[in-house]
N, C-alpha and C positions, 0 to 999 in steps of 0.2 A: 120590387120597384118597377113603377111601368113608364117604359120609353113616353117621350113625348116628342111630337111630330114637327117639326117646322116645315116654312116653305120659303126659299130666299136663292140670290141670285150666286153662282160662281163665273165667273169671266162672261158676263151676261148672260150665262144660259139659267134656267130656271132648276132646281134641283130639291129636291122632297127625301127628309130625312128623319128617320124615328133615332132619334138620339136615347143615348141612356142617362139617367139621373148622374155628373158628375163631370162625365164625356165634353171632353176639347173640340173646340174648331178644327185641330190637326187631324185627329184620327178620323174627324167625320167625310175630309177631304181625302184623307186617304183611301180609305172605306169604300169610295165611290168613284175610285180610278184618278184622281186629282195630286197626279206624282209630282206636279210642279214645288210641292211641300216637301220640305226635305223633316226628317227628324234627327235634328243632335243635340237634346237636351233634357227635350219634355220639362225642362222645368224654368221657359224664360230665361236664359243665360245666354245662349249663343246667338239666336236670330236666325238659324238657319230656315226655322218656318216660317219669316215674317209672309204677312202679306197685307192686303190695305182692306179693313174694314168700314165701306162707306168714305171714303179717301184718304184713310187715317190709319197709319202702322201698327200693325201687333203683332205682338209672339201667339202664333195661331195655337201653341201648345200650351198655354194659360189660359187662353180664351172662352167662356164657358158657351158651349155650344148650343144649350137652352136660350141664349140669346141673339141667336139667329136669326130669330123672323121676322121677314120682311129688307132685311139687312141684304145689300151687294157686297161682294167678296172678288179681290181681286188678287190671283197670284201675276208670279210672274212670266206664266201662260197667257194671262190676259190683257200682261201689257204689250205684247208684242211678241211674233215667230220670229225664228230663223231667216223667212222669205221677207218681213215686212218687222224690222225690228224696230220697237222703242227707241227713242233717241239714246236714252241709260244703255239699253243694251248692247247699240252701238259703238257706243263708249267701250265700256268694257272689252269689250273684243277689241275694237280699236290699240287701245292700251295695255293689253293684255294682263288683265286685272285681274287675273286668275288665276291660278294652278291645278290643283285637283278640280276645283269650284264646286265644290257640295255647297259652301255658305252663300256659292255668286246667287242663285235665286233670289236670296234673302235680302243680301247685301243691295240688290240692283230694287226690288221689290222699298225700300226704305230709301234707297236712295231719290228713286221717281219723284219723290214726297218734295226734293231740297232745291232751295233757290238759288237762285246765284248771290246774294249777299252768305250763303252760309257756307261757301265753299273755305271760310276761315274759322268755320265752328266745327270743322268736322270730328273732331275727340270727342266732344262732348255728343253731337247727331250722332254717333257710327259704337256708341259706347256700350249698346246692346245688340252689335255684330261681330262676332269674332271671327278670325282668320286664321287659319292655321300654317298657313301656307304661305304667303305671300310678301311678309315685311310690311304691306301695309300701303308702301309708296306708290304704289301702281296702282290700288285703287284709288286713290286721292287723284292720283291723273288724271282715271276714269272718269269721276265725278267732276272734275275740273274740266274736263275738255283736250286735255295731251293725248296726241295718237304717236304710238311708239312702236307700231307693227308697219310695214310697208308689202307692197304687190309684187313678188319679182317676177320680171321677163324668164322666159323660155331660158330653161336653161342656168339660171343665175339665184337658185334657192339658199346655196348652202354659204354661209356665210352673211346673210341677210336677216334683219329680223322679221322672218316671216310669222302670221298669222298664225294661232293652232286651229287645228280642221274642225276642231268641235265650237269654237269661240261663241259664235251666236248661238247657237243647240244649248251650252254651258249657261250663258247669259238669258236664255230666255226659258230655264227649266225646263227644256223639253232632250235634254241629255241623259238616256237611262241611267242611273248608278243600280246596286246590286237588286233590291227591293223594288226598283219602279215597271213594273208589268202586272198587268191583270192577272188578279188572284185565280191559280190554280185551283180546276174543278175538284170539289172536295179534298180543298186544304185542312191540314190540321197544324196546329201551333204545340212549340212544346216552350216548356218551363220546366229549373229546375231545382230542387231544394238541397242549398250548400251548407258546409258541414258548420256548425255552430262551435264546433271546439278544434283549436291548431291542430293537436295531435289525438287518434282515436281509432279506433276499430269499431266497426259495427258489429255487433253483435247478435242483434236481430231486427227485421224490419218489414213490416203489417202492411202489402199496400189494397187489402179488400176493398177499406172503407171507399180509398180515392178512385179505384177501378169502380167501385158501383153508384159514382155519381153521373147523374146525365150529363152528358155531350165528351165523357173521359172513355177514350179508347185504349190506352193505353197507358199503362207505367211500367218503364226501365230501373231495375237496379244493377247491381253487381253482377247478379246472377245471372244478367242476361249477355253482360260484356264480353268479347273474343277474350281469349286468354291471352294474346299475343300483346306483350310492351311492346311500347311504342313513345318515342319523345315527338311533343308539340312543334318543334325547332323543327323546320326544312331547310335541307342543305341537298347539292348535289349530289354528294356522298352519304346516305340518311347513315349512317355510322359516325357521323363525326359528333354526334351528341351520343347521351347515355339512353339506353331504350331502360326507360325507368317508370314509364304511366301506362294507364290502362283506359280505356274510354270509361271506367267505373271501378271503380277502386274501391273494395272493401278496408281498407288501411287508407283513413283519412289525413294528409299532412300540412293543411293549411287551411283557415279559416274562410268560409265558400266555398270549398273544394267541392264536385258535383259527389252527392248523395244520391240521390233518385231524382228522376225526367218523367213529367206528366205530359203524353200529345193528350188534345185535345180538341173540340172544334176551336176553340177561338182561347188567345189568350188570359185573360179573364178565367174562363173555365181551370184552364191547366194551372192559374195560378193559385186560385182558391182550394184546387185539392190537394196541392204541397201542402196543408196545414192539415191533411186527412191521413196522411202515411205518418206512421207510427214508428216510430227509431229509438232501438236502445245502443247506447255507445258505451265502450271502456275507454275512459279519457289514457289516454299514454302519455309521458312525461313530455316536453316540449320543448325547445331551446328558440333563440331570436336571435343571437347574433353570433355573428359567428366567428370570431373569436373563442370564445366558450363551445360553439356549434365542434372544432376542430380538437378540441383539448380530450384528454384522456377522461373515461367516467360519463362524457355527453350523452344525451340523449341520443341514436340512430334513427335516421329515417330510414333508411335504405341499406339496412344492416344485413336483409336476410336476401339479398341479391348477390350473384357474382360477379366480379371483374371480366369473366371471357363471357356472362353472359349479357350482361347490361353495359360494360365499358365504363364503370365506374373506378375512378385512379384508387380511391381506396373508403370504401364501404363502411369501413370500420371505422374510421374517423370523420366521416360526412364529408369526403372531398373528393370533389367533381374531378378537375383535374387539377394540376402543379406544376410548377416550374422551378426547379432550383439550377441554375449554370452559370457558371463565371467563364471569360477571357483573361486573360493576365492576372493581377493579384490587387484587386480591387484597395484593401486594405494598406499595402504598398502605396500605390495611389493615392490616397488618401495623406499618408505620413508625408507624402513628397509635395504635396502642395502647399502653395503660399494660403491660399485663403479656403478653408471649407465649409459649406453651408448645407446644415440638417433641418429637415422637419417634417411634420405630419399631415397631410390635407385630407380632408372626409368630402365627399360628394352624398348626395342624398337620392331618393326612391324618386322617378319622374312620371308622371302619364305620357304617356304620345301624342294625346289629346286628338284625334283625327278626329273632325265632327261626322262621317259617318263611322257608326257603330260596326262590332263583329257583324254581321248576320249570314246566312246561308238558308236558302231553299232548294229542296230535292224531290226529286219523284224516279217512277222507273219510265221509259220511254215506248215505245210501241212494240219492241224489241226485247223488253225487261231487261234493259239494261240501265245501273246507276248512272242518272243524272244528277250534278249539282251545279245550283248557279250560287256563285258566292262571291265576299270580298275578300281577296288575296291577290297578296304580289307575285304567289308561285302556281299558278294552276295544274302546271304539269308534276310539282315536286306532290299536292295536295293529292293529285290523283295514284301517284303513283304509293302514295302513303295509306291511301285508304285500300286501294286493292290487296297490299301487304296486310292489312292490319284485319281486315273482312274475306279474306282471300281467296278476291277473285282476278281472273284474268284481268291484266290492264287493260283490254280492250271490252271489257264488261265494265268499266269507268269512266263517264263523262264529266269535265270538270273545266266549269269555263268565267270567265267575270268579265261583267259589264265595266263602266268608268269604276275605278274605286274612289269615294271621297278621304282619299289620306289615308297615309301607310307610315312610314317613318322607322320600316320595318316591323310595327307591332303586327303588320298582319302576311309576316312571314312567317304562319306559324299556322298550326290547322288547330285551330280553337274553338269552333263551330261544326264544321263539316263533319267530324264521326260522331257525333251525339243523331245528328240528322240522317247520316248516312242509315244507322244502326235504326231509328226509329223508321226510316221509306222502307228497308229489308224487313221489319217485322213484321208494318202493316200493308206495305205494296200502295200507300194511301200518299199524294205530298205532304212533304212537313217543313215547315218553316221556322228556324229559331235565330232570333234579334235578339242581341246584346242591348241594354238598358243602359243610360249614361253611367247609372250607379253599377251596374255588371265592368262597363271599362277599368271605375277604380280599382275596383274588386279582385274582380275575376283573372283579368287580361292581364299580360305578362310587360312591365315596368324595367325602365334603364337600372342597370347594377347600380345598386348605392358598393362605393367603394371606399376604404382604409389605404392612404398610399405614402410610403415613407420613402424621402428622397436622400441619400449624400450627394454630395457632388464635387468637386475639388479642382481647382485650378494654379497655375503657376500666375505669378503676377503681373506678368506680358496678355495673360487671359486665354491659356491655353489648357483644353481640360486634360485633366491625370488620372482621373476616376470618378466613374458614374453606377449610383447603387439604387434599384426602384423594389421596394420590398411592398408587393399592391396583395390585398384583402377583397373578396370581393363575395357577398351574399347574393346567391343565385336564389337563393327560397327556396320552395317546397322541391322543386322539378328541374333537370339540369339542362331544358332547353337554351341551347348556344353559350353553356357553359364552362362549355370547354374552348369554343372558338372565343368568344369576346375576351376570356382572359389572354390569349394566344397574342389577339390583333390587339389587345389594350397596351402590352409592352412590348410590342414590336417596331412599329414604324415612330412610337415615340421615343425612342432612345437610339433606334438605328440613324436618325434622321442627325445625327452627333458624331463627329469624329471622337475619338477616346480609345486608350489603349487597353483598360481597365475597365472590366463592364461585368455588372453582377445585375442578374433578376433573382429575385424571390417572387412567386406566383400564384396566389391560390385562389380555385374557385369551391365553396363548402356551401353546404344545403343548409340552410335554417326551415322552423317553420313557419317564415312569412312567406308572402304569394308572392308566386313564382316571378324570375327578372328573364328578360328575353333580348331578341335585337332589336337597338334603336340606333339612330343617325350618329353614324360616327364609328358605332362597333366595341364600343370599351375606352375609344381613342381620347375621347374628351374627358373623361374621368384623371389619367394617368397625363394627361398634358396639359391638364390641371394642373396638377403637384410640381411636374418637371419645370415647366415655362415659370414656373413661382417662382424655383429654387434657382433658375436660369436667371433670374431677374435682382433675385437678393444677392444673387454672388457678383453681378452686373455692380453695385453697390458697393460690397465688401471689396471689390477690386479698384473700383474707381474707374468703370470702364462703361462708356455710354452701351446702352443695352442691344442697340442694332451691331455694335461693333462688337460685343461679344459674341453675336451669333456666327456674323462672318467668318471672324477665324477658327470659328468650330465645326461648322453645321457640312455639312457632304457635298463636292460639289465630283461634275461628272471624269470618273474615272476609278472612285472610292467605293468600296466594297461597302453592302449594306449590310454591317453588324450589329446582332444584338447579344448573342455571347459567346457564339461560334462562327469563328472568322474562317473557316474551312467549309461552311455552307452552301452547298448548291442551292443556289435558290431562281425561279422564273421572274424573279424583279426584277426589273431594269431601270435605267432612267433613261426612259424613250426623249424625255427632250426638260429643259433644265431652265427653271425660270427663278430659282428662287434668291438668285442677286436680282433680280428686278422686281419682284414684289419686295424685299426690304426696302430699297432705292423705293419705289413708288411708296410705301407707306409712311417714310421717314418724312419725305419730301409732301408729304399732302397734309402733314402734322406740322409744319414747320410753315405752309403758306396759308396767308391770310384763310379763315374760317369762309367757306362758300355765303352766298347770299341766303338769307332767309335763318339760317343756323342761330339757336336760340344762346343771348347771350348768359356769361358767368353771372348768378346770383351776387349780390353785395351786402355785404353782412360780416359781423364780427365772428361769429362762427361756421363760415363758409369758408373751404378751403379747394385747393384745384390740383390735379395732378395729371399724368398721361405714363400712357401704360401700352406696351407691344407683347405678343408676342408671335408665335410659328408652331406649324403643323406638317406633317408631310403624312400621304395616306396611301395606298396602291388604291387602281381606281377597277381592280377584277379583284373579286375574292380568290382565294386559293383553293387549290387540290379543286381546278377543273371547275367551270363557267361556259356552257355548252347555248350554240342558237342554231335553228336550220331554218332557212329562211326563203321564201319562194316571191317570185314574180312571174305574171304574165300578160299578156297584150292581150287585152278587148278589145272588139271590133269597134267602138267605139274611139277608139285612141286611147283611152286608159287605160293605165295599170294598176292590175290589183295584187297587192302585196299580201302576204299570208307571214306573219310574224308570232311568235308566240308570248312576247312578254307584255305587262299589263301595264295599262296608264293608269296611275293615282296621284297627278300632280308634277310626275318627273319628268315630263315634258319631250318623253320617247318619242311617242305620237309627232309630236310636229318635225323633230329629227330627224327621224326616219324618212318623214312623206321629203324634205329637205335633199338628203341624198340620195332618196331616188330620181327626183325630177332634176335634180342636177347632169347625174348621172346620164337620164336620158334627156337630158335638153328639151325639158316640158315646163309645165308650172303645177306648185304642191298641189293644187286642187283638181286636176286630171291623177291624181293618187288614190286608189281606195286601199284602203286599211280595215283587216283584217284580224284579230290580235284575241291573244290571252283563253284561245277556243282550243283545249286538246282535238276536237274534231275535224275544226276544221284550218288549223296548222301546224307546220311541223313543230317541234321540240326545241322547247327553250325552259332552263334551268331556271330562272326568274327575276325578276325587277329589284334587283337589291346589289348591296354591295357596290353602287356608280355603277351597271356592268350594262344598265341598258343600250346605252349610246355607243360605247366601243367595244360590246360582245356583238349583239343582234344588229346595230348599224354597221359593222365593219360587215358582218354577214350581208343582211340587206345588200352594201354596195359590190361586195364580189356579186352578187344574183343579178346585179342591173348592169353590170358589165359585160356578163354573161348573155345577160337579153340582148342587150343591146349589139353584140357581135353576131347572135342568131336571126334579129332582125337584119341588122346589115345585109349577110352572106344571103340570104331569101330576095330579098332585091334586088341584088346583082344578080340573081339567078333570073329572075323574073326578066328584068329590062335586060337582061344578056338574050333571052329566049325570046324578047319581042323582037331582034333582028338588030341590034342596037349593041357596036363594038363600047363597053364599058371601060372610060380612063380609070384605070388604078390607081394612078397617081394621085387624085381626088377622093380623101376620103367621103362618105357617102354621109350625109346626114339626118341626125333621127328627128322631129316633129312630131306635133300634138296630130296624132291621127293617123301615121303612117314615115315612110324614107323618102327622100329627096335622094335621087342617084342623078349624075351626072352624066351625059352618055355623048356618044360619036364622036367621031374627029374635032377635034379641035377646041372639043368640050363646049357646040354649037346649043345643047339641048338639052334639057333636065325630065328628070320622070319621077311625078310624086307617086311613089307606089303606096294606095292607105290602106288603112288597117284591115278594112275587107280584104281586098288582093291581100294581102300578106299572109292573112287566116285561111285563105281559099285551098291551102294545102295541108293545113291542118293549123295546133293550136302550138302559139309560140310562150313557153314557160324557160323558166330558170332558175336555177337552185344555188343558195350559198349558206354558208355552214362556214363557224370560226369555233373555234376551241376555249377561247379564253387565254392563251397563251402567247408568247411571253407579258409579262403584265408591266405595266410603266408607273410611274410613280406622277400625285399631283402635289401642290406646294401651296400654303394660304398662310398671310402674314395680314393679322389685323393689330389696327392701334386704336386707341381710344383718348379721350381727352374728357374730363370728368370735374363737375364738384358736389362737394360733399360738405352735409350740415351735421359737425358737428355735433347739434344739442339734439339733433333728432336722428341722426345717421340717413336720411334722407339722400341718394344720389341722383343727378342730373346729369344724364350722358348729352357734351358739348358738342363732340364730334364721336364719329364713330368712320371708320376706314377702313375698308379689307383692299388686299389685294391678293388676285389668285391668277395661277398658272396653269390654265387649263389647256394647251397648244393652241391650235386654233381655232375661234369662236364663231360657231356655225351660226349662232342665233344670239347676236348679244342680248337683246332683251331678255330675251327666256333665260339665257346665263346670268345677267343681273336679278333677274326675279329670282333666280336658286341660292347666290349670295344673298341678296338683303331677306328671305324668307331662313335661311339656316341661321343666321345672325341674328334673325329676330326670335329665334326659336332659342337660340342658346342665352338672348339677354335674359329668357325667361327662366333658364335654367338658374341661370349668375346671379338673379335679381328676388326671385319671388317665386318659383314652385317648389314645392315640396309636401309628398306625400308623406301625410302623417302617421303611424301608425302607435296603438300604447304599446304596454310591456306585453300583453300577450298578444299578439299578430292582427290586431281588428284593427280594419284602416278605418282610421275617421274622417279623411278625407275624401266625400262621394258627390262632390256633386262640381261645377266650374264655379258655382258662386264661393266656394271654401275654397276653393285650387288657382291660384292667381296667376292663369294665361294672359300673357300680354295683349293688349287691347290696341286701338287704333293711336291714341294719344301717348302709351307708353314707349314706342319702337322710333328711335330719331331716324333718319332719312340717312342711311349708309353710302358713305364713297366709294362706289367702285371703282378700280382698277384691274387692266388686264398685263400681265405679262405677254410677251410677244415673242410665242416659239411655236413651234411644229414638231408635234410627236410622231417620232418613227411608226411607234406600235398602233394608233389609233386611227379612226379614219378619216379623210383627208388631212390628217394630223390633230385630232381634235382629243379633250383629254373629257372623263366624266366628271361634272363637277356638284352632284345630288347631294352627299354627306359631307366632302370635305370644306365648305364652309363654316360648319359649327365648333369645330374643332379648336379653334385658336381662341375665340369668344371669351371664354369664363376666364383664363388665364390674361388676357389683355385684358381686361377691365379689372379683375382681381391687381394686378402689377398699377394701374391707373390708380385704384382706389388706396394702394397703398405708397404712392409716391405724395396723394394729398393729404393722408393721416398722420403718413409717418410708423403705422403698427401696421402688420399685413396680416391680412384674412387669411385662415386655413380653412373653413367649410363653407360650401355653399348648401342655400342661398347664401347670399351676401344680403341678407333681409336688413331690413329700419334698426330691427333692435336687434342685431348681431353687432349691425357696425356701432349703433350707438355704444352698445356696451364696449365695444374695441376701442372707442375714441375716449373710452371714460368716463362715460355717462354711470350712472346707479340706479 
C-alpha cells in the first residue's frame, strides 16, 4: 500500500506528510513532534485528541488523515502559550479546571469553539470529553468565566487557593506527560502477543518466522525472562505482596497474559509479526471465581510455589492471604441484641480509566546505564524493582516520570517498565511500549470485585453488641496488593465502630481472570459498601434516624482503634477529630433548602424520592513505613529549588508543596522550582499513593525550609555583623524574594538587605528534610445524598449530593474541593454504571469507553462541600491527605438513598437501570 503525501497547516506552520492508507490525524501529529495531542482512546470516546479542523472539532484519533490537504489544523499549541494564553486557557487555570489535565488539551481545544449562549448546553457540548479527574464543576467554571484560584502575597501560600505551577503549560498542551518528547534516535516499538486461553502452558513456540521479517529486531519469550519472581504491586516493603510472576511466564494464568514481545522499528511492524510466532499450548483446567477458586479439588495456579519462597498464605488452595480473628464472642453478641440485621453485597471488576495509558520508554545512557522514562506513581519503588529483578546495581538504574495523566493507583504497579527494561538490555537500542485503550481493559490490573457478608446487632437504645464482615475477594491471576487491599478493606471500616464483639473473616484467592491491583480507596469502598448498608437497615429496624445511630457508635478521641485485637500496637492515631462535624454538616446541608440552580424532583406516578448518609474513616499514610527525603536551596536568583521525589498525576502534590515552602520562607509559590519524581536527580521517596503525598513529602519539604531558612538567617547576621554593624537579636531577621532583611545598630536605626548573591558568596545554602511516615492520623468523610427514582425504568436522578470531609487544615480549598467532587464523581460511577464484564471463561468484553459507562459532564450533579474545622497534630501545618478518602462513603450513601425511595435495598453494584428496575418489580 503506498503512503500518500499531503500538504496542510498545523498551528499555522505548513507541514508535509506521507501518510499511510488508513492512518489518523493523531498519529500523524504525533509523528511529527505535535505533543499538544494527547492519545486516550484512539477510538473517538474521550476527546483527549480533540482539535479544531478548519475551526470545527474533532477526535483527531478518527479523523482520516488522507483528508488533510489543504486543511488548517489547530491544537491546543495554537491557540495560545503559557506566555500569551487563549482566553479558554486562561480560564482554566484561573478555575482550576484541572487535575492530572491529560483531557485539558482537548477539553480547552472544544471548548474555544463555544459561545456564550451555550454556557447552558454544556452536557450535551462537553458529551465527547471526558474527565477523569475532576467532577466536572470546575470545568464548567472554566468555560463560564468563575476564577477560583487567587495570587498570594510573600509569604501567605498555605492556606489559600493558590494556582498549580503547571496551569497554563497544562491548558495550553505544552505540559510534557510520559510520551511527549522527541522520538529517540533509533527507537524501536514493542508489541505483545497474549495468551488466548485462562489457563495453559506453553509448550513450544517458533519465533523464526517473526525474527525474519523486515524492520523485526527482535522477539522475547520465556526463554529469555530473569528467572527471578517478581509481583507487579510496589510497596515500600516489595515483600508485602507474593513474588509470584516473571517478566514472561511459561505457565500462562489469564487470558492476555504476555506470551511473546516483538520490538520492532515502528508499531505496525511488531504488531503484524505477533500473527508470525507459532505457539503450541496445553490448555490447563481453569476456575473464575473464587469461591470455587478456594474449595478442595480447584484448579491451582500457583500450586507449585512455596509459602517461604513466594509468600503465599496457602498455595494449595489459591489463597493469597486470610484473615480469620475475633475479639469477644461475636455470636454472644449477636443473641444479646434487640435487632440484628444480615446480608450479602457484591461489588464488581472497575477500570481506573486514566486517559493516559501504561506506557514507558528506555534506552541505556552514555554511561550504559538503564534509563526509563515512564508513567508511575512510584519511580523510586519501580527502579529499585527492576534492578532486583535484572540484577543490577541500583545505581545502574534510572527511573524518572514526567506529569502522569491519572493514576488512581493503577499505575502503582510496574506493568510496562520490565518488558522494556529487558528488550533496551538485549538490544542496547531504545524501546518504547504504550498500552492501547483495549490493553487498559485487558491487560492492567482493575479494583477487587468483592463477596462481603455483614451481621451486625444492636440493643434497642442503638448501641452495637456485635459486628461480623465475612469479605471474599478475587485478586485474579497474580496477587499484586493482595494481600494489603484485603488487610485495609477490613480495617478502618469496622475499626471506625465502637463494638465489643468483632469477628473478620478475610480472603484474598487467585482466579483466572486478569489480575485486580490498587485503586482509590484500597479495598475500603468495597467492604463500606456492605457495612454503611447494614448500618443503615439496622438504623431502620431500630427506629433510630441514621446520623444518630452513628454517633452513639462510631470512635470518638480517646477510643482504641479495633478491628479484632484490642491489645494492638498500632502507629494510628487520631491526630485531630472531625467527624461530629462532618455528620452535623452533612445532616444539616440535607435538611436546608436545596442550593440555587439544583435540578428539581421528577413528577410522576412512578417517581419516588429518598435520601441516604453514610461514613468512612481511612488513615491518610499507608503502613509498614512511607519514606520522603526532601532538599531545598537558595538560587542566586532568589529562588528555591526544591528536589522532592514523589510524582504529580492529578493529586495535586505539586502546588502543596510549592505552598509550604513559600510559606515557609515568606516568598510567593512561583519563586518555587520543583523538581520531582527523577531518581537522579532527588532524593528518595516511597511514592504517590496511599494520601501520603501531602503529609509524608510536604511535612518533609517543610522540616527542609525551616532548616533553610535558619541557614539563611545565621549567614546574615554573620554578614552584616562583619560589615561593622552591632546586630538586635531581639529582631528576628526576615527572609524575602531574593535575599534577608537583618535589622542592625542601636536602636534598630538601620536594615541590611543581604541578597541572594551575598548570601551565596560563601558558598551554596541547601537543606534537607526527611519524615518517615510515622505516626499516622486518621481522615473522616460523611456523604449524603437525596435522590429519585423511576420506578418503571429504575432510572435515578441524584437531587442533591453532599460530602463533608475532615481533612485538618485546608491548605488549598479549591484544589481540596476539586479532590472531593472528583472521588465522588468517580465513585457515582462506580455506584451507577461501570462495570467490567467478563463471560464464563476470563475474556473481558468490555474494551473500549464507548461499552464502559464513565461518567460524562451531564451525568456528575455539582457536589456540596463541606470542611470540618480541625488541626492535625501529625500533619503539616495541620493539614490532613485528602486524594482517596473521598470515594469511600459514595456507593453506600446513595445505595442507603435509593433504598429509602424503593423501599427494597440493593446488594450489588452497579446500581444499574435494570438492577433497580428489577428490584422495584419491574419483569
Amino acid at each position: 500500500m503506498t503512503p500518500r503525501h499531503v500538504t496542510f497547516e498545523v498551528d499555522g506552520l505548513p507541514l508535509d506528510a506521507d501518510v499511510d492508507p488508513g492512518q489518523v490525524l493523531r498519529t500523524v501529529l504525533r509523528e511529527h513532534g505535535v505533543h499538544s495531542v494527547k492519545k486516550g482512546c484512539d477510538a473517538g470516546d474521550c476527546g483527549a485528541c480533540s482539535v479544531l479542523v478548519d475551526g470545527e472539532p474533532v477526535h483527531s484519533c478518527i479523523y482520516p488523515a488522507h483528508r488533510l490537504e489543504g486543511r488548517a489544523v489547530t491544537t491546543a499549541a495554537g491557540l495560545g502559550t503559557p506566555e500569551h494564553p487563549h482566553p479558554v486557557q486562561q480560564a482554566f487555570a484561573d478555575a482550576a479546571g484541572f487535575q492530572c489535565g491529560f483531557c485539558t488539551a482537548g477539553m480547552v481545544v472544544t471548548a474555544s469553539t463555544f459561545t456564550e449562549a451555550d454556557a447552558d448546553d454544556l452536557p450535551r457540548l462537553l458529551k465527547g470529553n471526558l474527565c477523569r479527574c475532576t467532577g466536572y464543576r470546575a470545568i464548567g467554571d472554566a468555560i463560564c468565566g468563575v476564577s477560583n484560584t487567587v495570587a498570594p502575597a510573600d509569604g501567605e501560600a498555605a492556606g489559600r487557593s493558590v494556582k498549580a505551577p503547571a496551569a497554563l503549560r497544562v491548558a495550553s498542551g505544552s505540559e510534557p506527560y510520559t510520551l511527549d518528547f522527541r522520538s529517540t534516535t533509533k527507537l524501536l516499538h514493542l508489541a505483545v502477543l497474549g495468551s488466548p486461553h485462562p489457563h495453559a502452558r506453553i509448550t513450544s513456540i517458533d519465533t523464526s518466522a517473526a525474527e525474519a521479517l523486515p524492520g523485526v529486531h527482535l522477539v522475547l519469550t520465556h526463554r529469555d525472562s530473569p528467572a527471578t519472581l517478581f509481583s507487579t504491586g510496589r510497596h515500600e516493603d516489595r515483600e508485602d505482596d507474593p513474588d509470584d510472576g516473571l517478566v514472561l511466564d511459561p505457565v500462562l494464568r489469564f487470558r492476555g497474559q504476555r506470551v511473546a514481545a516483538v520490538v520492532a522499528d515502528d508499531v505496525r511492524t511488531a504488531t503484524n509479526a505477533l500473527a508470525a510466532i507459532v505457539v503450541e499450548y496445553e490448555p490447563l483446567p481453569a476456575v473464575f471465581d473464587p469461591e470455587t477458586a478456594r474449595s478442595p479439588g480447584a484448579p491451582l495456579l500457583h500450586g507449585e510455589k512455596t509459602v517461604e519462597a513466594s509468600r503465599i498464605a496457602f498455595p494449595e488452595r489459591n489463597t493469597v492471604a486470610a484473615m480469620h480473628d475475633e475479639t469477644g464472642d461475636v455470636e454472644a453478641g449477636l443473641a444479646a441484641a434487640d435487632a440484628v440485621v444480615e446480608g450479602t453485597w457484591r461489588t464488581q471488576r472497575v477500570s481506573h480509566g486514566a486517559l493516559e495509558t501504561h506506557a514507558s520508554r528506555g534506552w541505556l545512557d552514555d554511561g550504559g546505564r538503564l534509563v526509563v522514562r515512564t508513567a508511575s506513581q512510584v519511580p523510586f519503588l519501580v527502579r529499585d524493582e527492576l534492578a532486583h529483578v535484572f540484577g543490577l546495581p541500583q545505581e545502574q538504574v534510572r527511573v524518572f516520570a514526567a506529569r502522569v495523566g491519572g493514576g488512581f493507583g493503577g499505575k502503582q504497579e510496574l506493568i510496562t517498565e520490565d518488558l522494556v527494561a529487558l528488550a533496551v538490555l538485549r538490544t542496547g537500542r531504545p524501546v518504547q511500549y504504550e498500552f492501547t485503550r483495549e490493553d487498559e481493559f485487558t491487560i492492567a490490573p482493575t479494583r477487587h470485585p468483592m463477596r462481603v457478608r455483614v451481621r451486625v446487632g444492636a440493643t434497642s437504645d442503638g448501641v452495637l453488641t456485635a459486628l461480623h464482615v465475612d469479605q471474599l475477594m478475587d485478586t485474579g491471576a497474580y496477587g499484586n496488593h493482595g494481600v494489603g487491599v484485603m488487610y485495609h478493606s477490613v480495617h478502618e471500616s469496622t475499626s471506625v465502630y465502637r463494638c465489643p464483639n468483632k469477628r473478620v473473616d478475610a480472603e484474598s484467592v487467585y482466579t483466572n481472570n486478569l489480575p485486580s491491583g490498587a485503586f482509590r480507596g484500597y479495598g475500603l469502598g468495597q467492604v463500606v459498601f456492605a457495612v454503611e448498608s447494614a448500618m443503615d437497615e439496622l438504623a431502620r429496624e431500630l427506629g433510630i434516624d441514621p446520623f444518630e445511630l452513628r454517633r452513639r457508635n462510631v470512635i470518638v478521641p480517646g477510643d482504641p482503634m479495633v478491628v479484632t485485637d484490642p491489645d494492638e500496637e498500632s502507629d494510628l492515631l487520631i491526630g485531630s477529630y472531625g467527624l461530629d462535624q462532618c455528620l452535623d454538616l452533612v445532616e444539616q446541608a440535607l435538611e436546608s433548602p436545596a442550593p440555587e440552580g439544583a435540578p428539581p424532583a421528577p413528577v410522576g406516578p412512578t417517581w419516588v424520592t429518598g435520601r441516604g448518609m453514610a461514613l468512612a474513616m481511612i488513615a491518610t499514610i499507608p503502613p509498614r513505613g512511607h519514606f520522603a527525603d526532601t532538599s531545598i536551596e537558595l538560587l542566586s536568583d532568589g529562588r528555591y529549588d526544591i528536589g522532592v521525589g514523589t510524582a504529580e498525576f492529578g493529586n495535586g502534590t505539586t502546588t502543596v508543596h510549592t505552598q509550604l515552602v513559600a510559606s515557609a520562607l515568606g516568598t510567593t509559590p512561583d519563586r518555587v522550582v520543583v523538581r520531582q519524581s527523577d531518581t537522579d536527580v532527588a532524593r528518595y521517596d516511597t511514592g504517590a499513593y496511599g494520601s501520603a503525598g501531602v503529609v509524608v513529602a510536604g511535612k518533609a519539604l517543610l522540616a527542609a525550609a525551616h532548616k533553610l531558612r535558619a541557614a539563611m538567617v545565621d549567614r546574615a547576621l554573620a554578614i552584616a555583623g562583619g560589615a561593622g554593624h552591632a546586630v538586635d537579636t531581639g529582631t528576628a531577621p526576615e527572609v524575602v524574594a531574593g535575599g534577608v532583611v537583618v535589622r542592625v545598630g542601636p536602636g534598630v536605626d538601620a536594615t541590611v538587605l543581604v541578597s541572594g548573591d551575598r548570601l551565596l558568596a560563601d558558598g551554596p545554602l541547601t537543606a534537607d528534610g526527611s519524615h518517615d511516615g510515622t505516626p499516622r492520623s486518621v481522615a473522616f468523610n460523611v456523604h449524603g445524598f437525596e435522590v429519585a427514582v423511576d420506578r418503571a425504568s429504575g432510572e435515578v436522578r441524584l437531587l442533591r449530593s453532599v460530602q463533608a470531609a475532615d481533612a485538618g487544615v485546608v491548605l488549598n480549598p479549591e484544589q481540596l474541593r476539586g479532590q472531593v467532587e472528583g472521588g465522588t464523581a468517580q465513585a457515582i460511577g462506580t455506584a451507577l454504571y461501570e462495570e467490567m464484564m467478563l463471560d464464563d471463561e476470563g475474556r473481558v468484553l468490555t474494551t473500549a469507553f464507548r461499552n464502559y459507562r464513565m461518567p460524562k459532564f451531564g451525568d456528575v450533579p455539582q457536589t456540596e462541600v463541606h470542611f470540618a474545622t480541625t488541626h492535625d497534630d501529625l500533619g503539616p501545618l495541620g493539614a490532613k491527605s485528602m486524594s482517596e478518602a473521598p470515594y469511600n462513603p459514595v456507593a453506600p450513601a446513595l445505595a442507603n438513598a435509593i433504598r429509602d425511595a424503593l423501599g427494597v435495598r440493593p446488594h450489588e453494584l452497579p446500581m444499574s437501570r435494570d438492577r433497580l428496575w428489577r428490584l422495584a418489580g419491574g419483569r
